[in-house]
N, C-alpha and C positions, 0 to 999 in steps of 0.2 A: 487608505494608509493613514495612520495617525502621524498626526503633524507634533516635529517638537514645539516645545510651550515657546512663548514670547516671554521676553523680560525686559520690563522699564524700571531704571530708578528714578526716582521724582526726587531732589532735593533741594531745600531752602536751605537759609545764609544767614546764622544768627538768627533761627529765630526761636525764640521760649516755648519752655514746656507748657506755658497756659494759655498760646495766641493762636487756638483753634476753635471751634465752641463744643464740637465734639469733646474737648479736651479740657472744657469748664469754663473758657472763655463768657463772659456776659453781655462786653458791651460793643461786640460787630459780631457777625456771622459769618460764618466761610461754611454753606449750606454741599458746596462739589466735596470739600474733605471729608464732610460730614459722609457725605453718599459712600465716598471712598469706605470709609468706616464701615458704614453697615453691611459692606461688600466684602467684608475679610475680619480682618483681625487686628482691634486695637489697642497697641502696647503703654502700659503705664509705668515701666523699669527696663525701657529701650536706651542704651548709650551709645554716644557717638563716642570714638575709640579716645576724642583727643577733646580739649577745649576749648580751640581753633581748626581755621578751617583745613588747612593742607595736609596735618597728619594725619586727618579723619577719612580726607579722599584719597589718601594714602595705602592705608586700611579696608577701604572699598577695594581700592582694583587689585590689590594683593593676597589680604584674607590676613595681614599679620598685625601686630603691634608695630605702632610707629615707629620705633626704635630700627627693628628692622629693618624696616623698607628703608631707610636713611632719614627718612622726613618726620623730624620732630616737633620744628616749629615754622611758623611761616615762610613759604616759599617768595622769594624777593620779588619788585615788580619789574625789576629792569628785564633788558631782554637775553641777559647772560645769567639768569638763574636755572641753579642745578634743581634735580625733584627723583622721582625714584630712583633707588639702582637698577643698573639695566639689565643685571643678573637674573632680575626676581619676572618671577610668570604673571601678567598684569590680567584682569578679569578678562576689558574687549577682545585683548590678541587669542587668549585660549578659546572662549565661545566663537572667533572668528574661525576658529580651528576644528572646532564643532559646526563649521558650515552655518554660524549666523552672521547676518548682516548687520551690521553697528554702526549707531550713532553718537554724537554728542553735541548739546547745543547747549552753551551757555558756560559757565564757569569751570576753569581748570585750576589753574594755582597751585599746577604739580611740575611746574619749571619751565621756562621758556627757552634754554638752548635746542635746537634744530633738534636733538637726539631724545630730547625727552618731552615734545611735541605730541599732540594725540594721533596724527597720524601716523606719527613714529609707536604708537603704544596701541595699534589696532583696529583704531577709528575708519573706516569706510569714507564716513562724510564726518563732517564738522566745521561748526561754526559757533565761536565765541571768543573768550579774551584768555591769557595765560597770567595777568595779574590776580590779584586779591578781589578790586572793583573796579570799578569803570564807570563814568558818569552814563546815566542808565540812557541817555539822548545821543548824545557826542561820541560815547565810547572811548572817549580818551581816559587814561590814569591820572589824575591831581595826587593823587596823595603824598608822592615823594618828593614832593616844594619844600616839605618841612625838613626834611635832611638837603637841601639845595639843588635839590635833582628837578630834570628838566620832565615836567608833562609828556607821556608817551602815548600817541593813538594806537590802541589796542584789541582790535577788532580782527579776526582773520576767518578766513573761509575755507578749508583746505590745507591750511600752510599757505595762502594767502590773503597778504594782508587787503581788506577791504576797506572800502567807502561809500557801497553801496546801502547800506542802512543806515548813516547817518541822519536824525531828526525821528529814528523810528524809535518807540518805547521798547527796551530791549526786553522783557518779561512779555511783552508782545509777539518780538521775533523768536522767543525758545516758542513759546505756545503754537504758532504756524507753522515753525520748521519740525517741529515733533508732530504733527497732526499728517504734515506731508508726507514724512517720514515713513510713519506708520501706513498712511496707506499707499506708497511707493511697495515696498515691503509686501503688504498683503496681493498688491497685483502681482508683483511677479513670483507671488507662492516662496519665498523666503523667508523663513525663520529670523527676529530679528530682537537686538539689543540695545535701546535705549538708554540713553541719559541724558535724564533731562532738568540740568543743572541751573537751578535759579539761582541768578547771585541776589534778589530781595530773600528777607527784608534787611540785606547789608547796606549799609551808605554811600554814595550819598543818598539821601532821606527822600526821594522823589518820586512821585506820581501825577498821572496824568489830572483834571480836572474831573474827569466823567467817574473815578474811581473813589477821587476826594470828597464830589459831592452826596456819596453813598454814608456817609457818615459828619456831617454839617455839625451836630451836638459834641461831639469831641471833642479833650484839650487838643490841642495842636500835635504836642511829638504821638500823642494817641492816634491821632487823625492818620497822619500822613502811615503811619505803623498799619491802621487797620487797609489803608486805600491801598499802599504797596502788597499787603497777602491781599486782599481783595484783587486784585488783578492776576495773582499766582491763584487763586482759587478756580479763575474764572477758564485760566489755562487747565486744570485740574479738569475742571467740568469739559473742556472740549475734547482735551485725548480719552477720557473714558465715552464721552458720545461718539467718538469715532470707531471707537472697541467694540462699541453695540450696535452700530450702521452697521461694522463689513463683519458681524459675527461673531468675532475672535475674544470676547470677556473672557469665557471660560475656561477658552488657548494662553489665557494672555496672565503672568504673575506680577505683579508692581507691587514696589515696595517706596514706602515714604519718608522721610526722618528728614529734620535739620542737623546742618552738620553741626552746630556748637549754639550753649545759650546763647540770652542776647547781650546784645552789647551795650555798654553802661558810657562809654567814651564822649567826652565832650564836643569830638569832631563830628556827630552824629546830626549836631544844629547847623544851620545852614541863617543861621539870624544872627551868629556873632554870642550867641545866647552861653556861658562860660558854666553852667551847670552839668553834674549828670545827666545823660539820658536814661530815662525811665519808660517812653515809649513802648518799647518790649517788655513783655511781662511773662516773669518761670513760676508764676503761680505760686505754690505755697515753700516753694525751693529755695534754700539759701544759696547765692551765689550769682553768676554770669558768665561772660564769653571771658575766657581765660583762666579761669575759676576749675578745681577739681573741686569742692562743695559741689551739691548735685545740680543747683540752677547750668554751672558750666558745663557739665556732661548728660544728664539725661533731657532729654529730647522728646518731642512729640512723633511719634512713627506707628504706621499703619502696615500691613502686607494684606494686599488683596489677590485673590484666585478662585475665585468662585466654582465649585464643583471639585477642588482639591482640599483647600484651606474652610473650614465652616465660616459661614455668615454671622456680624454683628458681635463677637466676642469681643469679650473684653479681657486683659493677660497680663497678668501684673508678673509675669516670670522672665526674666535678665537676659536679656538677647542685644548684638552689638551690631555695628556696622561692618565689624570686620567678620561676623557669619553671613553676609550674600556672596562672598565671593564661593562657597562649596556649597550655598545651596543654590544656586543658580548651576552651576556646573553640574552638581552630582543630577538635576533637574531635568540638564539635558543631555543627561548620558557620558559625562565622561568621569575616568575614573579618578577622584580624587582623593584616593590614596597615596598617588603621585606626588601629592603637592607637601613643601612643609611650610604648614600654616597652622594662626592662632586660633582663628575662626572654627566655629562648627554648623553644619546642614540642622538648621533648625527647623525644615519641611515635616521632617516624620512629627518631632516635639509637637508642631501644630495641625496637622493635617491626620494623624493618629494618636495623640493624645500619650506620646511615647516621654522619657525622662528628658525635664531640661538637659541636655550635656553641658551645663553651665552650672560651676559650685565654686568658683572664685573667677573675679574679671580685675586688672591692674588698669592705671594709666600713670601717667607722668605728666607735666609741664614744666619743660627746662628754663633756664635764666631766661625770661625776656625782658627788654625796658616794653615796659605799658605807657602810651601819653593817655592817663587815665587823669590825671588832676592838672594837665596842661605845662607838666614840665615830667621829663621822664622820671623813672623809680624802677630800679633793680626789684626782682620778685626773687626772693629764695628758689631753688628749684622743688616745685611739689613731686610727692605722690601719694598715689590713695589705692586702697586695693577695697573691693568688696566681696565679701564671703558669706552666704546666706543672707542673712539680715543684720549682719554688722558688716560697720564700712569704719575704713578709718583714713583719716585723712592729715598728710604732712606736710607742714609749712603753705596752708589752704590761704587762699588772701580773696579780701573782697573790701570793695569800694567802701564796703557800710564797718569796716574795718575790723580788724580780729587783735584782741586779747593776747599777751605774747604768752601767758597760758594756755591759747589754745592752737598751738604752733600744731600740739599733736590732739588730735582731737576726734573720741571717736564715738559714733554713734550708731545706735538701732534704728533702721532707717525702715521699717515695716510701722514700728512704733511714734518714732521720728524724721517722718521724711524732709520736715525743714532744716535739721541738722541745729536745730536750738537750744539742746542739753548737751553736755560733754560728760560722757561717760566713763572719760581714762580714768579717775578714780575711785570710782565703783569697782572696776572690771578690769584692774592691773593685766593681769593674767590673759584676758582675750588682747589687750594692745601689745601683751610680748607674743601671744601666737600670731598676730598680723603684722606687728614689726618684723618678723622673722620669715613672714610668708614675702613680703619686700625686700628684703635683704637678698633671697633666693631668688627671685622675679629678675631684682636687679644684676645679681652673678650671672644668671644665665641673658641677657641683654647686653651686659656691658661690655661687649667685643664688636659689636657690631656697630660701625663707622657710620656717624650722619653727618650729613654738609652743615656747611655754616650758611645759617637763616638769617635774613634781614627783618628786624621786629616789626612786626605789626602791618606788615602793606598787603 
């Protein structure tokens, strides 16, 4: 009897299109991504739906634009934050409904009231936080001090809160409890659905010693940047060794992607140090986490399926976060035709060499204050749409600062993938067909209700 496939998603947290070495990186190795890579199929025009993290994981377990789902901008850290609507078909609850067994370890940030809990959204088992971070040791939230809010321990097991991994490196405990996981799973012949949510390389900036000293010649935010994915690599390397122990590679589809560039924010130092951080690196991409410029939305992302998907490719064609939620599904049998979503089954595209279904992708970034310069700053609300090889980009912001010329700003991004020429006056005419392709994007969105977001936790 053929068994259905397994699916894991593997996700990081802020981290750049350039901090792989599969991915051009020079000065650390992440040698398990790597392997990952040569095991599937590696994307160079992969997007996460949003430029932060909640509307992206939003998009995951729905298949839609952020908008949609409700969750546009950061989900809050207290424990009365709202996160998906409850209307909408989430990825775990449907494949739970397709008779797999589901997990999640590690990062949520898609609302903490009791209803919108992962075990309320189809989770099996789980264990992780429902803020943004967590000090990676303690598990507690700091970050809301700076609005006057009280430190909240954020660790739960179940829907119960813990305290049992207190002192443990949390990029440690996703790595063990996904390895368990999986082979809990494979004993009792269960078909099964991973997520395995790293919240590295988000802040606070911390790693163990044994990971630190893997790279001694670094600058410092370098340092601790490469020892934090050094420790998520190392997890990488052990759930695919355990795919090879009990057999199951070939059974098994994993897919990879960081949810949003990285982060540029001054709370990134832990030394009082009042600079940008520059530790994460988007490689030759203008921009960062909160950024529609391409550093904030394109992403480093792999899909491995060995025996389905070809080996060691390399695919510079436009595939999103919000396509795993119908090809995971249609993957393992059900019909989704059912569903209304943005997302498309990008299986056959790669696994038959069939048409991208992909010939425009939108996003947004609504108003949020950024503590990017240590005191807050209203951001115009962005959008950007890309279509073919032109991208255009509205009211784009970025730390290294933008030109009030170049509010609208659009480029060929085959040609210019840094986004370093502005082409609105050449090419009048293609920035009113993508003006216009926004305008419509936005019509048909703007009916649909999202909560009010607390910025940046």
């Amino acid at each position: 009897m053929m068994h259905k496939p397994n699916f894991i998603v593997i996700m990081t947290d802020d981290q750049g299109y350039g901090d792989l070495s599969c991915m051009g990186c020079t000065d650390f190795k992440t040698p398990h991504f790597d392997r990952l890579a040569q095991n599937g199929v590696r994307f160079t025009s992969f997007y996460a739906n949003a430029p932060v993290c909640s509307p992206t994981r939003a998009s995951l377990m729905t298949g839609c634009y952020p908008r949609k789902t409700g969750v546009t901008g950061l989900c809050a850290g207290n424990r009365y934050a709202e996160g998906i609507r409850n209307d909408l078909p989430v990825l775990s609850e449907e494949l739970k409904n397709e008779g797999y067994k589901t997990a999640l370890f590690g990062k949520w940030h898609l609302g903490s009231l009791e209803e919108c809990r992962p075990h309320r959204k189809g989770f099996d088992k789980w264990i992780g936080f429902l803020a943004g971070n967590v000090d990676f040791f303690s598990h507690v939230f700091y970050y809301g001090w700076t609005r006057k809010t009280l430190p909240i321990h954020d660790l739960w097991e179940d829907g119960v809160e813990t305290n049992k991994y207190i002192g443990k490196y949390f990029t440690e405990v996703i790595t063990e409890k996904s390895v368990e996981f999986i082979r809990e799973s494979n004993e009792n012949d269960e078909p099964f659905f991973l997520f395995a949510s790293y919240n590295a390389p988000h802040y606070p900036m911390q790693a163990p010693d044994k990971y630190l000293d893997r790279f001694k010649n670094l600058p410092e935010d370098r340092r601790i940047m490469a020892g934090m994915l050094s420790a998520v690599d190392d997890g990488v390397g052990a759930i695919m060794d355990e795919l090879e122990r009990l057999g199951i590679t070939e059974n098994t589809c994993i897919v990879f992607q960081s949810d949003n560039g990285p982060e540029r924010s001054k709370r990134c130092w832990l030394d009082g140090n009042e600079d940008y951080y520059y530790g994460g690196e988007a490689g030759k991409l203008r921009g960062h986490k909160a950024s529609l410029f391409e550093g904030g939305i394109r992403v480093p992302a792999i899909i491995s399926w060995p025996g389905t998907i070809p080996c060691g490719v390399v695919s510079d064609e436009v595939a999103a976060t919000f396509d795993i939620f119908p090809s995971f599904l249609k993957a393992a049998g059900a019909d989704i035709s059912k569903y209304h979503i943005d997302g498309k089954d990008i299986i056959p595209h790669l696994s038959k060499g069939e048409k991208n279904p992909h010939d425009k992708i939108f996003f947004e970034m609504p108003d949020q204050s950024l503590i990017l310069d240590g005191a807050e700053r209203a951001l115009d609300h962005q959008y950007a749409v890309r279509k073919g090889d032109w991208k255009l980009v509205v009211n784009g912001t970025d730390v290294a600062g933008v030109d009030e010329e170049d509010r609208i700003f659009l480029s060929n991004i085959k040609e210019d993938m840094g986004e370093r020429t502005n082409l609105k006056d050449r090419h009048p005419e293609i920035v009113q067909e993508l003006m216009a392709e926004i305008e419509g994007w936005k019509e048909e969105i703007e009916n649909y209700k999202t909560i009010d977001t607390y910025s940046m936790l």
